[in-house]
C-alpha positions in Angstrom: 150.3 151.1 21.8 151.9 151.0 25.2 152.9 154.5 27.0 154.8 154.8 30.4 154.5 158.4 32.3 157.1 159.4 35.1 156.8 161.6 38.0 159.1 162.5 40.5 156.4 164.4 42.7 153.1 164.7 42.5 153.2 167.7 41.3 155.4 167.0 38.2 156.9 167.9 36.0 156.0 164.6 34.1 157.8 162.9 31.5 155.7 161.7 29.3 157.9 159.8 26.3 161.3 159.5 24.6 162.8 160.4 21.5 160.5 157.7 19.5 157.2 158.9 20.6 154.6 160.2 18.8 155.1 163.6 17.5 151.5 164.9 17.0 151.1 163.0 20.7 153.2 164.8 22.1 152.1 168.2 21.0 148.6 167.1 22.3 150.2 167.0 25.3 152.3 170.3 25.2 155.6 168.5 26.0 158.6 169.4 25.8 161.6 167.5 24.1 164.6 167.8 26.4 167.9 165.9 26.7 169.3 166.3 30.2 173.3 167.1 31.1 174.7 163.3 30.8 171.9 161.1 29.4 172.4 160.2 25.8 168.8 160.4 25.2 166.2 162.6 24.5 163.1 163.3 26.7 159.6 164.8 26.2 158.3 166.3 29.5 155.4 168.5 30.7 155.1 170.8 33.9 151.9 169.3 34.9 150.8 167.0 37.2 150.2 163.4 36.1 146.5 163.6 36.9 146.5 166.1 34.3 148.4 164.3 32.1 146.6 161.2 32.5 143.4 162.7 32.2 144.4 164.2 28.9 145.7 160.6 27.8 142.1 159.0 28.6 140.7 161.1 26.4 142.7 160.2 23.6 141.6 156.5 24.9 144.6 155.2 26.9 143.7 153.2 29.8 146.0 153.1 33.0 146.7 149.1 33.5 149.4 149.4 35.9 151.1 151.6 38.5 154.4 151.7 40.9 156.4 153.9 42.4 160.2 153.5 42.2 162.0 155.5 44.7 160.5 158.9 44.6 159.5 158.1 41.3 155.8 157.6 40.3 155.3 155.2 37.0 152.1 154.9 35.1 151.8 152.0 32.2 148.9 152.9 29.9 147.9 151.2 27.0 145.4 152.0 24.1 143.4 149.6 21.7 
């Protein structure tokens, strides 16, 4: 079950998933699905900040395994057994 989280700050907002994710996840999460002006997907995003997110994601049992940053982008890989 691999995951990817995106910040642009670290701050957030963070996107947590896309338009296949998780459901019942994703309300575990209290995100948001959004489709922003010009992408022809849909997004699920949450105002806090990817320690909080992460955190939250741990407890569920997902493990970080890697991490970059692209741009001003932050990107988190998780994965759960």
């Amino acid at each position: 079950h691999p995951l990817c989280c995106l910040s642009p700050q670290e701050v957030g907002p963070t996107m947590v998933g896309d338009e296949h994710s998780d459901p019942s996840l994703m309300s575990f999460l209290g995100a948001t699905k959004r489709n922003m002006l010009g992408n022809h997907f849909w997004e699920y995003y949450v105002n806090d900040a990817p320690r909080i997110v992460l955190n939250k994601l741990e407890s569920c049992g997902y493990r970080v395994v890697s991490m970059t940053g692209v741009g001003q982008t932050l990107v988190w890989c998780l994965h759960k057994e």
